[in-house]
N, CA, C and O atoms as a Maestro MAE file, in Angstrom:
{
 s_m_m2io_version
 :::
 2.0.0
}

f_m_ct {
 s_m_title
 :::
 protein
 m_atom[296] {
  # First column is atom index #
  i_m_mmod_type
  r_m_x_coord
  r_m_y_coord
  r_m_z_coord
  i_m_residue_number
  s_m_chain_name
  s_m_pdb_residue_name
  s_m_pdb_atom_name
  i_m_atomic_number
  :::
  1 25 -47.864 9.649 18.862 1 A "UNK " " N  " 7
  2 3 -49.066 10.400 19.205 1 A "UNK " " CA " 6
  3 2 -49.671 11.067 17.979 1 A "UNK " " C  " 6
  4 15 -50.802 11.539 18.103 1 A "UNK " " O  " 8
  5 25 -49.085 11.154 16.880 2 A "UNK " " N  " 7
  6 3 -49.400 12.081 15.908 2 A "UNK " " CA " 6
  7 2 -50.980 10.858 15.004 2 A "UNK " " C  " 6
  8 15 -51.704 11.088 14.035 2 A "UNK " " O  " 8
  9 25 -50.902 9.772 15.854 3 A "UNK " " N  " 7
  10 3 -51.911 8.751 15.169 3 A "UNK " " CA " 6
  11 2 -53.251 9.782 14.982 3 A "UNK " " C  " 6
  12 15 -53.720 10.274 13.956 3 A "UNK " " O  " 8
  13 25 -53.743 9.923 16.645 4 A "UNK " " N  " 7
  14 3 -55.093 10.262 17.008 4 A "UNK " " CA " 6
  15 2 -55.404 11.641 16.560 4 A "UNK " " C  " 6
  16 15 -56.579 11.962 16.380 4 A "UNK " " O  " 8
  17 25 -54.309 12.586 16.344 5 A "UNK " " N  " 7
  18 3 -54.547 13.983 15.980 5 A "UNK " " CA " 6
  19 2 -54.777 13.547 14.545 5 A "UNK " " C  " 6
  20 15 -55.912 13.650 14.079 5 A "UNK " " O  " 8
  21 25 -54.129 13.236 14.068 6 A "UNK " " N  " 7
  22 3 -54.687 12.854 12.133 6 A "UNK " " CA " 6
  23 2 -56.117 12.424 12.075 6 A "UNK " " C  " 6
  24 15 -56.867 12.685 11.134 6 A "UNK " " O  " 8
  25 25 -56.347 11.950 12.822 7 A "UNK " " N  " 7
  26 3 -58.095 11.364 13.356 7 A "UNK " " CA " 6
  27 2 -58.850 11.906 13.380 7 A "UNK " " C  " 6
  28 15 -59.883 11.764 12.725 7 A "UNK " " O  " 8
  29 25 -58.527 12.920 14.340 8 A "UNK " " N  " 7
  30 3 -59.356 14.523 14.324 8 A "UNK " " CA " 6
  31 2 -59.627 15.115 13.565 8 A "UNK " " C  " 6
  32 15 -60.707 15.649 13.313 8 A "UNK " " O  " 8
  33 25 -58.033 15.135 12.708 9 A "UNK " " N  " 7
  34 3 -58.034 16.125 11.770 9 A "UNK " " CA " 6
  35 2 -59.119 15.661 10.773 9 A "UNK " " C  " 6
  36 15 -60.077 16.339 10.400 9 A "UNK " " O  " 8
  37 25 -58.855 14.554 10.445 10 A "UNK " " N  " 7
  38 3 -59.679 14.040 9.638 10 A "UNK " " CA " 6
  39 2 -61.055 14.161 9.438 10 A "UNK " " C  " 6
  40 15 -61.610 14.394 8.364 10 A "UNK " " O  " 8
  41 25 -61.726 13.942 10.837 11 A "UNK " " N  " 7
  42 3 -62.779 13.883 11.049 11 A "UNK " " CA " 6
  43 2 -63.710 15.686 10.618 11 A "UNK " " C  " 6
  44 15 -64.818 15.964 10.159 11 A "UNK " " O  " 8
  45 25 -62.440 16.560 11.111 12 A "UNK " " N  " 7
  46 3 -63.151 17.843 10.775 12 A "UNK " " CA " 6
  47 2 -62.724 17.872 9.345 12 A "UNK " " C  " 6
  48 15 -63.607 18.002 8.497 12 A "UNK " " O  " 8
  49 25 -61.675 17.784 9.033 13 A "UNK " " N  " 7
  50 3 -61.849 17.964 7.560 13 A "UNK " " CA " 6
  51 2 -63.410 17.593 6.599 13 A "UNK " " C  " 6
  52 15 -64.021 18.347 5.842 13 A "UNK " " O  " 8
  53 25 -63.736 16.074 7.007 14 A "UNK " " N  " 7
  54 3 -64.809 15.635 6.532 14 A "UNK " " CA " 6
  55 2 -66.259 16.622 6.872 14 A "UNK " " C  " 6
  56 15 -67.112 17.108 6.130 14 A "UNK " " O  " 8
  57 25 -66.051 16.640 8.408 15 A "UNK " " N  " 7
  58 3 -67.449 17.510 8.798 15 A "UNK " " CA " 6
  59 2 -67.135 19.238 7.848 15 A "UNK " " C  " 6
  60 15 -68.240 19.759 7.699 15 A "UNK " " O  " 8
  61 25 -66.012 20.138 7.242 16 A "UNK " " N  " 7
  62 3 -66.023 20.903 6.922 16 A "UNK " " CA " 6
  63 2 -66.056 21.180 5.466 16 A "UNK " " C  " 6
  64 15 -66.824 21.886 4.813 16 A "UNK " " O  " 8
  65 25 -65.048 20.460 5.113 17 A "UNK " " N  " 7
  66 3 -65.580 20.038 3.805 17 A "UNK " " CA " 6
  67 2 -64.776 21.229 2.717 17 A "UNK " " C  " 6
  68 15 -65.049 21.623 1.583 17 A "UNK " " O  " 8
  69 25 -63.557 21.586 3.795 18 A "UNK " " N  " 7
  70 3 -62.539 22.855 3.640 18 A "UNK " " CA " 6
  71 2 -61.058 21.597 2.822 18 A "UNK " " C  " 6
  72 15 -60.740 20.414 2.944 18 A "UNK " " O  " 8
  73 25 -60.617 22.705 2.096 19 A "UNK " " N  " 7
  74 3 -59.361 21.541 1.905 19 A "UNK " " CA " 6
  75 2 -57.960 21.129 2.827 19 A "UNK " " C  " 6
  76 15 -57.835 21.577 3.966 19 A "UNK " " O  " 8
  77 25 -57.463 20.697 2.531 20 A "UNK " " N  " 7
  78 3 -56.056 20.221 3.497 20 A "UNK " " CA " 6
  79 2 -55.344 21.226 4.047 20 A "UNK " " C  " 6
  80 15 -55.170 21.489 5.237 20 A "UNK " " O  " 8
  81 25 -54.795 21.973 2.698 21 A "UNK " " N  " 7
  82 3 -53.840 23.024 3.181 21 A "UNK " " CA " 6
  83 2 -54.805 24.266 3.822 21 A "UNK " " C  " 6
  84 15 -54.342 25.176 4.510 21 A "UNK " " O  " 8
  85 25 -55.824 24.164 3.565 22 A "UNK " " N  " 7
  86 3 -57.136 25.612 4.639 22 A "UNK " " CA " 6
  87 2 -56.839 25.059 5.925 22 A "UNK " " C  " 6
  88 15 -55.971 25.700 6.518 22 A "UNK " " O  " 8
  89 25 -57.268 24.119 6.508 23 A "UNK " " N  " 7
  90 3 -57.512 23.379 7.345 23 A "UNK " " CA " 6
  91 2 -55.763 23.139 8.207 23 A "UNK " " C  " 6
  92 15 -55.648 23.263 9.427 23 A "UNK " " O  " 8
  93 25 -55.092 22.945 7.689 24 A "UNK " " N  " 7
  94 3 -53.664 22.889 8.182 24 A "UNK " " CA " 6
  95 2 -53.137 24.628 8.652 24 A "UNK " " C  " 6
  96 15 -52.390 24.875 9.599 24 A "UNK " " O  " 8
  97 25 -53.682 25.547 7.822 25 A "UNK " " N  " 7
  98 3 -53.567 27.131 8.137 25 A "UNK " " CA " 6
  99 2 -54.157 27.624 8.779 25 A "UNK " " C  " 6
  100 15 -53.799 28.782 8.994 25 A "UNK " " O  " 8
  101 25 -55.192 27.227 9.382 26 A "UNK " " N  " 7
  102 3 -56.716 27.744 9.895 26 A "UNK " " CA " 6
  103 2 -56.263 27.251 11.626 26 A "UNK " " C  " 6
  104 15 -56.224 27.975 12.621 26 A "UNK " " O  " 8
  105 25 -55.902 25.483 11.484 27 A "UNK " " N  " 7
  106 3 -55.786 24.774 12.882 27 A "UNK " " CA " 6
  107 2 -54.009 25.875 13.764 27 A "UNK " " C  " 6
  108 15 -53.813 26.503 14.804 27 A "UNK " " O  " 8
  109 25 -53.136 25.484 12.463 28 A "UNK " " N  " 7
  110 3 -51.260 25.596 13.250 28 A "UNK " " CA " 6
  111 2 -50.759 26.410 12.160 28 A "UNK " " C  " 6
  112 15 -49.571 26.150 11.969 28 A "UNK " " O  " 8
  113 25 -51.262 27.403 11.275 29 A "UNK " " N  " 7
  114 3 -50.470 28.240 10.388 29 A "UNK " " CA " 6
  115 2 -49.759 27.567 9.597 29 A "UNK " " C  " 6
  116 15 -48.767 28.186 9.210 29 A "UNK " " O  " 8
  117 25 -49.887 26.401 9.146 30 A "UNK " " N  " 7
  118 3 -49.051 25.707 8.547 30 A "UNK " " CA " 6
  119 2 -50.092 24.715 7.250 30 A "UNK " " C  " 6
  120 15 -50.791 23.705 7.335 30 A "UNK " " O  " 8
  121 25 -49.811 25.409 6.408 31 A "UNK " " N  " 7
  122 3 -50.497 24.675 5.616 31 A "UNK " " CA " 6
  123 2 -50.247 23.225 4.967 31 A "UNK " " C  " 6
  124 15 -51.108 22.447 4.556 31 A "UNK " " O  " 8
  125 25 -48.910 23.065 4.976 32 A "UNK " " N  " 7
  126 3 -48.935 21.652 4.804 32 A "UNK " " CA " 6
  127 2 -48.919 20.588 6.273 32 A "UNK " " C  " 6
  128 15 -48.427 19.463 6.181 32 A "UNK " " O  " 8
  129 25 -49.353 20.957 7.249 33 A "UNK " " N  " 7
  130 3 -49.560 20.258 8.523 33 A "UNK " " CA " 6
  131 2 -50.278 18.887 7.990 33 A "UNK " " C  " 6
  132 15 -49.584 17.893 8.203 33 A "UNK " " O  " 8
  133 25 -51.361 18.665 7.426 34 A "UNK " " N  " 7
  134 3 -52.028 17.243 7.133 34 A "UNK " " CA " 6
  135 2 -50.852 16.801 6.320 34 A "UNK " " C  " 6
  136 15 -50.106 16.070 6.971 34 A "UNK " " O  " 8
  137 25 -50.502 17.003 5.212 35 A "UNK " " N  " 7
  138 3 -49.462 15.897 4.073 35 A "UNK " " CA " 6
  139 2 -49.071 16.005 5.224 35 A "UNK " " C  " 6
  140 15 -49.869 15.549 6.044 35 A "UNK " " O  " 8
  141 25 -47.939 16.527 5.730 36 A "UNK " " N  " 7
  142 3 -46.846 15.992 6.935 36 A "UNK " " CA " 6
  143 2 -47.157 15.012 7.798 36 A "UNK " " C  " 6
  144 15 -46.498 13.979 7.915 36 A "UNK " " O  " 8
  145 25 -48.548 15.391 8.676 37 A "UNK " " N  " 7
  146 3 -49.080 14.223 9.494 37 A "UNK " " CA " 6
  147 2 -49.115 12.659 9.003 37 A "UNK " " C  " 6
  148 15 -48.776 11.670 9.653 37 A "UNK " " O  " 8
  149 25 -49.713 12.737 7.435 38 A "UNK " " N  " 7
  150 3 -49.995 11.579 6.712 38 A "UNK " " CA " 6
  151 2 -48.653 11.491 6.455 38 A "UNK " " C  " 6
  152 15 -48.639 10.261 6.416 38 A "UNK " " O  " 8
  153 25 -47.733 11.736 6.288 39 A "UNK " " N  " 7
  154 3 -46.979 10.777 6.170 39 A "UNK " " CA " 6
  155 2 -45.789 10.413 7.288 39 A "UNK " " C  " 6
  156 15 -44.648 9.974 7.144 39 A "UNK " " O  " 8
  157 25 -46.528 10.774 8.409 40 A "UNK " " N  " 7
  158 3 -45.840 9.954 9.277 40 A "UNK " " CA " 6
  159 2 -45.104 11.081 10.532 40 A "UNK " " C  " 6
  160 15 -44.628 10.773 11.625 40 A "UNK " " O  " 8
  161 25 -45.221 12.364 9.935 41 A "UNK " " N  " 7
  162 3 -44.413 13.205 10.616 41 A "UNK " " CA " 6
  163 2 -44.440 13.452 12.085 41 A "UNK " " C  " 6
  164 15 -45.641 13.570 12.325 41 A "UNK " " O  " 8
  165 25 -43.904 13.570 12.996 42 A "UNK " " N  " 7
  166 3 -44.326 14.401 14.356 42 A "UNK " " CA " 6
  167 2 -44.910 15.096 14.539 42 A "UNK " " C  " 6
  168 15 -45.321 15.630 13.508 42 A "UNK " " O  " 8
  169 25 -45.302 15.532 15.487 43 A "UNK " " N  " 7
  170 3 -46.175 16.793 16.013 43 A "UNK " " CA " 6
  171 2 -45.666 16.935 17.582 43 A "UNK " " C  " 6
  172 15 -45.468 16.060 18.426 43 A "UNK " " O  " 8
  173 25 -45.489 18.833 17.669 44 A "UNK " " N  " 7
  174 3 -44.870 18.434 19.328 44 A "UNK " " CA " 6
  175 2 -46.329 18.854 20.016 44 A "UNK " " C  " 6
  176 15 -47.384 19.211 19.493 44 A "UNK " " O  " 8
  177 25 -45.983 18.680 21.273 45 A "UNK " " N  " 7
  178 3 -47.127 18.540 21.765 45 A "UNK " " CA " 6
  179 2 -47.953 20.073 22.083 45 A "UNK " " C  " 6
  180 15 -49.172 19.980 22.228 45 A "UNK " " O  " 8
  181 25 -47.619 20.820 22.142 46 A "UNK " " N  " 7
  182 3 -47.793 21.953 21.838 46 A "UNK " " CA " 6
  183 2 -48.945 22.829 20.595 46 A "UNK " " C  " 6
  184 15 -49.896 23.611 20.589 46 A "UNK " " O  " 8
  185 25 -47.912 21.919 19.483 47 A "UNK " " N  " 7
  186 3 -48.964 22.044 18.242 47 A "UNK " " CA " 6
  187 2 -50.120 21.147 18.510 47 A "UNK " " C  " 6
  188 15 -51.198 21.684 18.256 47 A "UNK " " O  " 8
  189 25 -50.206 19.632 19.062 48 A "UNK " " N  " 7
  190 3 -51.071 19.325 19.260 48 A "UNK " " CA " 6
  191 2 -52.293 20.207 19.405 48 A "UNK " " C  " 6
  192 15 -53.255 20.369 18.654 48 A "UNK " " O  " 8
  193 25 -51.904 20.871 20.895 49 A "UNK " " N  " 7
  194 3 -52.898 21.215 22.412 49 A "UNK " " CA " 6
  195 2 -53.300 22.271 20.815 49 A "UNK " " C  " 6
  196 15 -54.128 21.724 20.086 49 A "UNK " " O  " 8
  197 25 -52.918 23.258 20.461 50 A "UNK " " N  " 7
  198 3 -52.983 24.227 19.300 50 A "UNK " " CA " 6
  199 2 -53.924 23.835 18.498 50 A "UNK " " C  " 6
  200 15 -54.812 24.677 18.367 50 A "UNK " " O  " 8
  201 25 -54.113 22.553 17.717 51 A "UNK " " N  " 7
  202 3 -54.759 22.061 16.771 51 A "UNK " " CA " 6
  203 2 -55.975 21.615 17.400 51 A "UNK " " C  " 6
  204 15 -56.935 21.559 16.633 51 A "UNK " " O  " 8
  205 25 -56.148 21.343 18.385 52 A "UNK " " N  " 7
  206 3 -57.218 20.593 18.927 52 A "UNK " " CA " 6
  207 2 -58.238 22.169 19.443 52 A "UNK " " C  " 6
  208 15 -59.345 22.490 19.011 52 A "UNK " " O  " 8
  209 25 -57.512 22.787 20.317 53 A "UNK " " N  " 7
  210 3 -58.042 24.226 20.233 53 A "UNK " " CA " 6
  211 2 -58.835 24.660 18.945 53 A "UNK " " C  " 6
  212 15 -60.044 24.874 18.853 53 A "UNK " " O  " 8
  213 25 -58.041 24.723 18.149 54 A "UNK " " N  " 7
  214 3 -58.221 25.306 16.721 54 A "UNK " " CA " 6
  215 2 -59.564 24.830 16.636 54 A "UNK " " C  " 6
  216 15 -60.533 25.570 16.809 54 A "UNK " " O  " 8
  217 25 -59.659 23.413 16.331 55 A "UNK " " N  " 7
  218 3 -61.132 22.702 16.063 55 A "UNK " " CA " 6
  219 2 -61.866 23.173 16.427 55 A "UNK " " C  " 6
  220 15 -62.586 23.983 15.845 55 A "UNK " " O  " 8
  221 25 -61.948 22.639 18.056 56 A "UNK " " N  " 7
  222 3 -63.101 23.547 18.924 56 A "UNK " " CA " 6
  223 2 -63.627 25.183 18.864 56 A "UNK " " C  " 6
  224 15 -64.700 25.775 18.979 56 A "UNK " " O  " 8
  225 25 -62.556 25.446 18.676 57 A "UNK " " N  " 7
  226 3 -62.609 26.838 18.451 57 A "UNK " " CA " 6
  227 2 -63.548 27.070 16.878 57 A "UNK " " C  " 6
  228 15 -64.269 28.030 16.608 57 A "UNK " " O  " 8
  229 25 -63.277 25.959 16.082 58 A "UNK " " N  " 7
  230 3 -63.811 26.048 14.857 58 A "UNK " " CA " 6
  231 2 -65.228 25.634 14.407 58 A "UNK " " C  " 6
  232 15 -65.973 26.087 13.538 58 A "UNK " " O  " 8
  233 25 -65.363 24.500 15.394 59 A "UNK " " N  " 7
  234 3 -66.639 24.104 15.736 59 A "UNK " " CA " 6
  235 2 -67.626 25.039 16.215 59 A "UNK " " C  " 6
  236 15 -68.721 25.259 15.698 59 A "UNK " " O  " 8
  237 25 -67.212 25.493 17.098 60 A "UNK " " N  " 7
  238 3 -67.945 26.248 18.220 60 A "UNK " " CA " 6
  239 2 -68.858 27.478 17.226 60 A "UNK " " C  " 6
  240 15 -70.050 27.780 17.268 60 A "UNK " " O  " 8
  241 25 -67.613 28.054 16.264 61 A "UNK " " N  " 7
  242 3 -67.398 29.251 15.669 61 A "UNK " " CA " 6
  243 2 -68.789 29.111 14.140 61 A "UNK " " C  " 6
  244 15 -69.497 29.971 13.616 61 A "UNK " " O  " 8
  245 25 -68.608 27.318 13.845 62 A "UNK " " N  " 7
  246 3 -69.886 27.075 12.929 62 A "UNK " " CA " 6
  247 2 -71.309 26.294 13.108 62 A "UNK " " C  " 6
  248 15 -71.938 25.769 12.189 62 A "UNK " " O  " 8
  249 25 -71.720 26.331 14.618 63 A "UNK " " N  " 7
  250 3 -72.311 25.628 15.257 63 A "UNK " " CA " 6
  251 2 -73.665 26.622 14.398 63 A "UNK " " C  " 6
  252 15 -73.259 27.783 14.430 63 A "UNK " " O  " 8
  253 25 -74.686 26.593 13.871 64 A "UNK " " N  " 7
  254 3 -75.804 27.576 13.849 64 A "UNK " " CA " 6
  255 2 -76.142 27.607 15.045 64 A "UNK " " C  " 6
  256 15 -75.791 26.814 15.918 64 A "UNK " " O  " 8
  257 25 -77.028 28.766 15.182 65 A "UNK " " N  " 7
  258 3 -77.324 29.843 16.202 65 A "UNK " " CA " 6
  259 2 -78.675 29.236 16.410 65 A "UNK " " C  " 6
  260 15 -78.823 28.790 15.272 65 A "UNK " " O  " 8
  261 25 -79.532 28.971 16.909 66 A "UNK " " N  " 7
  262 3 -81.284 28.769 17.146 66 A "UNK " " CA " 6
  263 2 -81.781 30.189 15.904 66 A "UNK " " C  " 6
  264 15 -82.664 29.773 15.154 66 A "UNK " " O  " 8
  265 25 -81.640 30.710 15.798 67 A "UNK " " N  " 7
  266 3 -82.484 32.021 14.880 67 A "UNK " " CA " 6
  267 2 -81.979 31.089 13.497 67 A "UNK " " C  " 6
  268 15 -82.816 30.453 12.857 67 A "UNK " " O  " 8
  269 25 -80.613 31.089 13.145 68 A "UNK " " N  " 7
  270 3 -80.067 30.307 11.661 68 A "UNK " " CA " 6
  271 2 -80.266 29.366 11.782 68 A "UNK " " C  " 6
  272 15 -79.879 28.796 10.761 68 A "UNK " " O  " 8
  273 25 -80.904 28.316 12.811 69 A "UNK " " N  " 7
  274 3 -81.652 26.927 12.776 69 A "UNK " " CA " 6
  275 2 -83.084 27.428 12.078 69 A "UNK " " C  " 6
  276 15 -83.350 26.870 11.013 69 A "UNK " " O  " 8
  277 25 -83.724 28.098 12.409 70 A "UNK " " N  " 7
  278 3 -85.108 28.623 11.984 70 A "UNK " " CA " 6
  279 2 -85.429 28.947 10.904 70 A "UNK " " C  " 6
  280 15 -86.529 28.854 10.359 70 A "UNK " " O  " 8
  281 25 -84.218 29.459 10.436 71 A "UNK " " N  " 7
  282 3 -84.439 30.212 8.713 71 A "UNK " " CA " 6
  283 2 -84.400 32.212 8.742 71 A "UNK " " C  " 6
  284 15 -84.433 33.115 7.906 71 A "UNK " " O  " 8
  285 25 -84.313 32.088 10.195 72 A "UNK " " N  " 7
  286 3 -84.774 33.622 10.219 72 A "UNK " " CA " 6
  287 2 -82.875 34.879 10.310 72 A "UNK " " C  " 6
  288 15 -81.898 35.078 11.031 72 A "UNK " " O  " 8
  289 25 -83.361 35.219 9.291 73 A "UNK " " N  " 7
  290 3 -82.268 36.541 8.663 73 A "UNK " " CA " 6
  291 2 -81.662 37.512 9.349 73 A "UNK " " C  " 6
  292 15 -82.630 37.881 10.014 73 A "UNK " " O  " 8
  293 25 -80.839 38.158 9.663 74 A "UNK " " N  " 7
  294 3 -80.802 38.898 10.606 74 A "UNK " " CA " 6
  295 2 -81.122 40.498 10.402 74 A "UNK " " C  " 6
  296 15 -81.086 41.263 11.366 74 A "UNK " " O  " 8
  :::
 }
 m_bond[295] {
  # First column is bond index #
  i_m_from
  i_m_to
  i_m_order
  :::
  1 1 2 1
  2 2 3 1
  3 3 4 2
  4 3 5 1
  5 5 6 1
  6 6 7 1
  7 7 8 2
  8 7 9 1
  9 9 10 1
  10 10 11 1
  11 11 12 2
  12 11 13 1
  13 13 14 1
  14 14 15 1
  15 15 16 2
  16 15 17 1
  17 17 18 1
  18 18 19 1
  19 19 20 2
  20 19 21 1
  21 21 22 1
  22 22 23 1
  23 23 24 2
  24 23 25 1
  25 25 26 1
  26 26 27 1
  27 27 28 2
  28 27 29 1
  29 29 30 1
  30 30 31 1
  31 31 32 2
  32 31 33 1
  33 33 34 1
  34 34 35 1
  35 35 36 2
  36 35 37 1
  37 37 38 1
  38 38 39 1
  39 39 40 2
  40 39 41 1
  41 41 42 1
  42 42 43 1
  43 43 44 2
  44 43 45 1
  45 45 46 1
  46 46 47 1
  47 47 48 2
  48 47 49 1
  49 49 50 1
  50 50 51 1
  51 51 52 2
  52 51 53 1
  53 53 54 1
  54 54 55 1
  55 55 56 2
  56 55 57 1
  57 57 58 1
  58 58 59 1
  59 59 60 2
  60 59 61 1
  61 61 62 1
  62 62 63 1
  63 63 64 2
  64 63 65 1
  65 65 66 1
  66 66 67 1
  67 67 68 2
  68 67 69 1
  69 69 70 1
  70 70 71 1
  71 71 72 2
  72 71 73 1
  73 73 74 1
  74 74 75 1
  75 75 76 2
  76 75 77 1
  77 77 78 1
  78 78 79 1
  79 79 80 2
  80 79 81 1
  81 81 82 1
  82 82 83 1
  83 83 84 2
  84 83 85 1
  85 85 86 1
  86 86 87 1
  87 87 88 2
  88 87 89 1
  89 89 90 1
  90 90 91 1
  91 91 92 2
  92 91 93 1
  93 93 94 1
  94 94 95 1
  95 95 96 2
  96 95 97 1
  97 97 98 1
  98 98 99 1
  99 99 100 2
  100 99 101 1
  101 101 102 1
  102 102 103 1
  103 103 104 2
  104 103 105 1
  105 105 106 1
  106 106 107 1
  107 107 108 2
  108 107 109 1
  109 109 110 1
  110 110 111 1
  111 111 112 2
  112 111 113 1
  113 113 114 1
  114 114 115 1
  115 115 116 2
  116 115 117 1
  117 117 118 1
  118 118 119 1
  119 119 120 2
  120 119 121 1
  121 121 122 1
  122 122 123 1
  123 123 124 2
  124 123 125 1
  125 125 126 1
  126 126 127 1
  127 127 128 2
  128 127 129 1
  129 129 130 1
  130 130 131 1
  131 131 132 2
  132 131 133 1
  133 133 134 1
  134 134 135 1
  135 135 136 2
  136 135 137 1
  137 137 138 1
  138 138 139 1
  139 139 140 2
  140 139 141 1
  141 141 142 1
  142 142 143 1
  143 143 144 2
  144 143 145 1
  145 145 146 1
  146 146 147 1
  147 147 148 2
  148 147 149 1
  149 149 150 1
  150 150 151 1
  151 151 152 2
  152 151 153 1
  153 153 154 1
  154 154 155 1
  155 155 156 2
  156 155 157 1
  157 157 158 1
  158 158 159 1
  159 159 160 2
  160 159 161 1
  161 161 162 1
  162 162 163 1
  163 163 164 2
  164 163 165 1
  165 165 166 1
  166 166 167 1
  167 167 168 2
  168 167 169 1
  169 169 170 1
  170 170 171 1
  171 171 172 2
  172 171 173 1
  173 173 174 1
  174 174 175 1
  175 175 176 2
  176 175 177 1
  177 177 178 1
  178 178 179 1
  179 179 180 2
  180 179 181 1
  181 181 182 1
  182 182 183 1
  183 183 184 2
  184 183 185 1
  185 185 186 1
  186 186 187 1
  187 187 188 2
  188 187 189 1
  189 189 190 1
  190 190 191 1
  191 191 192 2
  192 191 193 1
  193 193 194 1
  194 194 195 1
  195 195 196 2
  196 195 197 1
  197 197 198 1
  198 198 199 1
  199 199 200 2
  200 199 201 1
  201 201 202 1
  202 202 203 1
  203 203 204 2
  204 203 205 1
  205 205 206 1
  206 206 207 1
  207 207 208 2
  208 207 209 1
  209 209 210 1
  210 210 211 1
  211 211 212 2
  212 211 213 1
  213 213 214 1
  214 214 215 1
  215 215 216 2
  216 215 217 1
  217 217 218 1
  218 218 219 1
  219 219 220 2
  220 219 221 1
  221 221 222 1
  222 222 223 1
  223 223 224 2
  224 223 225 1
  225 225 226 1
  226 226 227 1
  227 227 228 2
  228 227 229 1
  229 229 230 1
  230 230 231 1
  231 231 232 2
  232 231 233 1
  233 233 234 1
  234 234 235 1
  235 235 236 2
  236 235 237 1
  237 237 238 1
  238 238 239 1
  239 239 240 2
  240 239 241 1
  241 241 242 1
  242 242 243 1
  243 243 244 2
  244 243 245 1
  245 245 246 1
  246 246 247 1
  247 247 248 2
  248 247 249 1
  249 249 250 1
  250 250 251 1
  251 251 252 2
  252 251 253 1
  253 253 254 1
  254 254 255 1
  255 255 256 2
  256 255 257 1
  257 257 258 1
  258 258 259 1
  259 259 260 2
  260 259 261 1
  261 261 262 1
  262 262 263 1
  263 263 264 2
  264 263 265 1
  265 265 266 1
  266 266 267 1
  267 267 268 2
  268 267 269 1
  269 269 270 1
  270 270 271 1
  271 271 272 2
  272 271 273 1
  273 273 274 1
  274 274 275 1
  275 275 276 2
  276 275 277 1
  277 277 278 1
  278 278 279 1
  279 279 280 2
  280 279 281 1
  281 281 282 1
  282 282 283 1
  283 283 284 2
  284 283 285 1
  285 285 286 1
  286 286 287 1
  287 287 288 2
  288 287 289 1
  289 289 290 1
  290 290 291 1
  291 291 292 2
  292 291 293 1
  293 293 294 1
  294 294 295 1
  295 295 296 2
  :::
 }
}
């Protein structure tokens, strides 16, 4: 299972543009979480549900606002 979460990970890494070990601390407190994934490691499922949270949670958290779509300051 640890295929499709590296996927993810991936994918936000790219959309964030944060490095590995941010992104591994930010998702499961664990900063080397990506090297581990890449090379093959487990993940219980737990950390999964955790990491996937994390995203969303991270997404959500850098989505602009309609006012910071506009240009307008607060």
């Amino acid at each position: 299972m640890t295929q499709p979460i590296i996927k993810e990970i991936e994918k936000f890494l790219s959309e964030t543009g944060l490095s590995e070990h941010r992104v591994g601390f930010l998702l499961a407190k664990n900063g080397k979480l990506v090297e581990r994934l890449r090379a093959g490691r487990r993940v219980w499922p737990e950390t999964e549900q955790m990491i996937r949270d994390g995203i969303a949670r991270e997404r959500a958290r850098r989505i602009p606002t309609p006012d910071e779509k506009a240009g307008a300051t607060p």
